[in-house]
ZADO-1210 file (C-alpha; in nm, 4 decimals, padded with zeros to 6 digits):
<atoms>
<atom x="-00.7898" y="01.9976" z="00.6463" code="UNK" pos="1"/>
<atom x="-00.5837" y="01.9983" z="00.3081" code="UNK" pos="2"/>
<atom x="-00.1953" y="01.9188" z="00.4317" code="UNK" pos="3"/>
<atom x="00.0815" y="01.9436" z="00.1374" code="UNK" pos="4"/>
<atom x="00.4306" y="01.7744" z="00.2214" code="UNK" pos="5"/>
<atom x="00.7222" y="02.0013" z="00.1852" code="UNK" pos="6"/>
<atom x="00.8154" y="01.9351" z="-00.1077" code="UNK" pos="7"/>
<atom x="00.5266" y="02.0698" z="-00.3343" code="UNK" pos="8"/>
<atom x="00.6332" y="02.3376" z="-00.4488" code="UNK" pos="9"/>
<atom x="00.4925" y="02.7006" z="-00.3235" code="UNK" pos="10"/>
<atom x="00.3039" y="02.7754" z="-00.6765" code="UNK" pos="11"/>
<atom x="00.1407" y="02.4988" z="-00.6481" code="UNK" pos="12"/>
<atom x="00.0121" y="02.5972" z="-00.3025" code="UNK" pos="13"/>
<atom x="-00.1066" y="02.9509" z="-00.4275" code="UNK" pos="14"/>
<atom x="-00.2871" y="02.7671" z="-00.7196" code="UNK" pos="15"/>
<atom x="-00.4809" y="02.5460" z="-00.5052" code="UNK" pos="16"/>
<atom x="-00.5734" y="02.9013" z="-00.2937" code="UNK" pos="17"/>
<atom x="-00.6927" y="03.0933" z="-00.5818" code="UNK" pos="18"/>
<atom x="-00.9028" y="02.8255" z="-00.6624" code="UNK" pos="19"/>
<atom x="-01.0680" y="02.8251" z="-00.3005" code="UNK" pos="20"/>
<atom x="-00.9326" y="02.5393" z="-00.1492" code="UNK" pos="21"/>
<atom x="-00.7652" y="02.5538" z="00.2066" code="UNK" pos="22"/>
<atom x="-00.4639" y="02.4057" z="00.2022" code="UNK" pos="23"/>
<atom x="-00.1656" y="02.4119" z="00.5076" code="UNK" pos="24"/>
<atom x="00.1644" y="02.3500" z="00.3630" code="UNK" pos="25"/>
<atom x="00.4630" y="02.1652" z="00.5899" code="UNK" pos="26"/>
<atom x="00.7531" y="02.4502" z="00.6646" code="UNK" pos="27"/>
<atom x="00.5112" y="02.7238" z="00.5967" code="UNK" pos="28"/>
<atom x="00.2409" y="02.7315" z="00.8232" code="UNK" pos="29"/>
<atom x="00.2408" y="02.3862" z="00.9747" code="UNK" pos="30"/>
<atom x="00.4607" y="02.1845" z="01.1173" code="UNK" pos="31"/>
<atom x="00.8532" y="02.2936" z="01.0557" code="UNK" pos="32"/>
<atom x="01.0872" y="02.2944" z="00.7723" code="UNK" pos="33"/>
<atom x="01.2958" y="01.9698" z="00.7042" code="UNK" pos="34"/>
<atom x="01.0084" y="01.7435" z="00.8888" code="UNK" pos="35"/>
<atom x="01.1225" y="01.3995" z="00.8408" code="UNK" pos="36"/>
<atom x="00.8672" y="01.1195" z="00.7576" code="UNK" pos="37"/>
<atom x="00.8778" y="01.0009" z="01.0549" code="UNK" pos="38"/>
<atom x="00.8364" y="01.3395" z="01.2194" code="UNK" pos="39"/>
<atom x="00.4824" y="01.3659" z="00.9707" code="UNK" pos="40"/>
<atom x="00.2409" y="01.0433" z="01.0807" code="UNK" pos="41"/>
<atom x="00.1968" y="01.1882" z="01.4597" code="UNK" pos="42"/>
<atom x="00.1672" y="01.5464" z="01.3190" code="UNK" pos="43"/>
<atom x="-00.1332" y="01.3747" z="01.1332" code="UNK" pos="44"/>
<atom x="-00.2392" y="01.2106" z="01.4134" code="UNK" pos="45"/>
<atom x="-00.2550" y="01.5520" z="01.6416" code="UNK" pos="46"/>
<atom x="-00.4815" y="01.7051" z="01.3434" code="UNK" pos="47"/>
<atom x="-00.8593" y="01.6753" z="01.2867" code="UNK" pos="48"/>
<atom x="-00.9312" y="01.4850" z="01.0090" code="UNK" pos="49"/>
<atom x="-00.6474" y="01.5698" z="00.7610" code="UNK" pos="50"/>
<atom x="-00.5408" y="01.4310" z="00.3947" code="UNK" pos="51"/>
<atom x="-00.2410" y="01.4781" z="00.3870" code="UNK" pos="52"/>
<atom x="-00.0622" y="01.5192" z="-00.0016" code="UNK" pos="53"/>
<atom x="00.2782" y="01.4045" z="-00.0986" code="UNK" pos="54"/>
<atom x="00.5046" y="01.2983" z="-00.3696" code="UNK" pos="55"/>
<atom x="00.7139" y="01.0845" z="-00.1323" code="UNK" pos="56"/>
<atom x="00.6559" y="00.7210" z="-00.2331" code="UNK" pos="57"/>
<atom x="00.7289" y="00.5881" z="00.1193" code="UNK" pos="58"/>
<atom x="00.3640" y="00.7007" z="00.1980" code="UNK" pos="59"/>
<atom x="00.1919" y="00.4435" z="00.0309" code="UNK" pos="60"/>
<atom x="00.2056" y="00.1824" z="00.2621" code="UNK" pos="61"/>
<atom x="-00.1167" y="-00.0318" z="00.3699" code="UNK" pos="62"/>
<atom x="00.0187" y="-00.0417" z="00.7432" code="UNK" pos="63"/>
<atom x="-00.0069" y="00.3934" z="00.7714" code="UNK" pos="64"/>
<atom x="-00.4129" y="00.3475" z="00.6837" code="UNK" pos="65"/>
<atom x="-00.5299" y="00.5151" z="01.0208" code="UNK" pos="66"/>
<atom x="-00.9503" y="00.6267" z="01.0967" code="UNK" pos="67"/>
<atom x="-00.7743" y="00.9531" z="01.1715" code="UNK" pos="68"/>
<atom x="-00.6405" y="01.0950" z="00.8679" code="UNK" pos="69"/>
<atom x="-00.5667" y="01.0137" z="00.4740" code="UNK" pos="70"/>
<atom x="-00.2551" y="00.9801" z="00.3030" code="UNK" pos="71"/>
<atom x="-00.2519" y="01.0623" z="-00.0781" code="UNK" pos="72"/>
<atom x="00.0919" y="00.9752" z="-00.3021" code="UNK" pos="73"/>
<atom x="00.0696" y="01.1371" z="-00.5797" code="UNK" pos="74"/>
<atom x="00.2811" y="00.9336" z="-00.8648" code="UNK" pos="75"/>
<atom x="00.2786" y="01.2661" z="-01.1179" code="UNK" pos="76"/>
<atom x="00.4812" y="01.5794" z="-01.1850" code="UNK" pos="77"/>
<atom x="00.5523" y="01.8433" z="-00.8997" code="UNK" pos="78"/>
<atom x="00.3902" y="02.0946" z="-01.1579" code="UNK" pos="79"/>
<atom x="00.0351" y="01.9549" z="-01.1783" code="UNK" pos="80"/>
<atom x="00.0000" y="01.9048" z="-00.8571" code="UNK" pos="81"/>
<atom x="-00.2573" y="02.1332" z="-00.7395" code="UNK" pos="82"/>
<atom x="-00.4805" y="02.0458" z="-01.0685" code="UNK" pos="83"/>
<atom x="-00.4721" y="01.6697" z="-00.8946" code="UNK" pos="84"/>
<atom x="-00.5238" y="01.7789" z="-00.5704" code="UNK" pos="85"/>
<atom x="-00.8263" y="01.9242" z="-00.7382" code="UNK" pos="86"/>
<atom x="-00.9592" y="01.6248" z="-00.9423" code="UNK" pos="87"/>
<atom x="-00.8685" y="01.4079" z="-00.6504" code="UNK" pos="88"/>
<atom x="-01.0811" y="01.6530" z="-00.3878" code="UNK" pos="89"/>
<atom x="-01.4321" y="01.6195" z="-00.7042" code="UNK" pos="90"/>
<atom x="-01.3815" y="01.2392" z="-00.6986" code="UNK" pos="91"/>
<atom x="-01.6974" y="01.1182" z="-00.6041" code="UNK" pos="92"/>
<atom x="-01.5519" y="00.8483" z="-00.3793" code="UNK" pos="93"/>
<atom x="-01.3304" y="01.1281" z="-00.1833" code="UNK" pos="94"/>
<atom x="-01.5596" y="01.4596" z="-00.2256" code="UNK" pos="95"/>
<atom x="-01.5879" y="01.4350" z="00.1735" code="UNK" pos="96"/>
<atom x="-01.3054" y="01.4301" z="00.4454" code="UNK" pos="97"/>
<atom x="-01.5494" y="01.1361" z="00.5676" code="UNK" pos="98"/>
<atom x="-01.5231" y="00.9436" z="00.2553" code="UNK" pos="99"/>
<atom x="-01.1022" y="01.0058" z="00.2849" code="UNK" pos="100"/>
<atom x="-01.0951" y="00.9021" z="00.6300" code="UNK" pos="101"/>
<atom x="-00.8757" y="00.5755" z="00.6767" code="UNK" pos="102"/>
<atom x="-00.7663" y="00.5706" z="00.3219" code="UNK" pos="103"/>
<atom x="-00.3664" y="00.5205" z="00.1810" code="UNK" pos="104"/>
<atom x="-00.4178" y="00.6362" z="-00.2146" code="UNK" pos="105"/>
<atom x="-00.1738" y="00.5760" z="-00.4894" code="UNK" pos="106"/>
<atom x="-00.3015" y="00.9222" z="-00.7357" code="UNK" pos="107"/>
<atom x="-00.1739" y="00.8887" z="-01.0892" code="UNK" pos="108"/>
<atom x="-00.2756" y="00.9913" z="-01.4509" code="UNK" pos="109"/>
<atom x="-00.3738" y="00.6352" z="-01.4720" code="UNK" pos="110"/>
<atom x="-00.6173" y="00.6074" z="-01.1814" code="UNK" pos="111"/>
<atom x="-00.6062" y="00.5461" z="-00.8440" code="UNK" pos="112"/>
<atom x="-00.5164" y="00.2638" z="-00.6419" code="UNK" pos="113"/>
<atom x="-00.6801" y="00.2503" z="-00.2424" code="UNK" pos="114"/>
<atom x="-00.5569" y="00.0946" z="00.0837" code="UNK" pos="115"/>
<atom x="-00.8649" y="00.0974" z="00.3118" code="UNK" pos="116"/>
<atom x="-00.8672" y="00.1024" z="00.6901" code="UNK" pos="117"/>
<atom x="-00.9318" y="-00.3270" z="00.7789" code="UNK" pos="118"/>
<atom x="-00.9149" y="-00.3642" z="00.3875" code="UNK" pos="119"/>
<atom x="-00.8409" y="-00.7225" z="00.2572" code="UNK" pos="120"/>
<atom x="-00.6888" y="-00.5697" z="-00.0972" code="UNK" pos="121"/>
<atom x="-00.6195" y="-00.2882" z="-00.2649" code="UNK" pos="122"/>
<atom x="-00.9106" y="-00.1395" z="-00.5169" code="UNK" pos="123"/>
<atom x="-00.8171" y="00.0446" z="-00.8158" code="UNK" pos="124"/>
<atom x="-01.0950" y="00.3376" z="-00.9227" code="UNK" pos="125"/>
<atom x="-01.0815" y="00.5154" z="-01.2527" code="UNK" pos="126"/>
<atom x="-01.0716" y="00.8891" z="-01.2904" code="UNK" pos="127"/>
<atom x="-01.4198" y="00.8264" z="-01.4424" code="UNK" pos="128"/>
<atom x="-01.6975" y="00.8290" z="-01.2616" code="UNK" pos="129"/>
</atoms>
């Protein structure tokens, strides 16, 4: 399950839809509008398996790597979102929700940076693969 955080904008949603992906967005059919961060972690907890997407930097955190679910922080525009959520979801390393599982990810144009679940440090992966 696909979760974006509130703040991604609606396009962005639709995008992701036409191109086949199942997404939930928070305050439109999950959860409830004005969520606080707080409010999100047990939601994830509740769900089966989900990777959840924000642009909330608070989210990257080593400590909120849970077996459960993934968190992705996504250090880009709100506009390209979806295309990221895209390249992100091809990624050989993530192209499963089993591969995501007990992951914290830092997404950027750059790369990405991972927190794993009993990781000692944080691994950076390139876009290339």
């Amino acid at each position: 399950m696909n979760i974006l955080d509130e703040q991604i904008p609606n396009e962005q949603r639709q995008l992701l839809k036409s191109w086949r992906y199942s997404v939930r967005h928070i305050g439109y059919d999950i959860g409830r509008k004005g969520m606080q961060d707080d409010e999100i972690i047990p939601l994830l907890r509740r769900l089966r398996q989900p990777t959840f997407f924000t642009l909330d930097f608070g989210f990257y955190e080593r400590q909120l790597c849970h077996q459960r679910y993934c968190i992705v922080w996504m250090d880009i525009d709100e506009d390209e979102t979806a295309s990221f959520v895209r390249r992100l979801l091809r990624h050989a390393e993530f192209d499963t929700q089993a591969k995501r599982m007990g992951a914290v990810l830092d997404l950027s144009r750059r790369g990405l940076k991972v927190w794993r679940l009993h990781a000692e440090k944080e691994v950076y992966l390139s876009w290339i693969r």
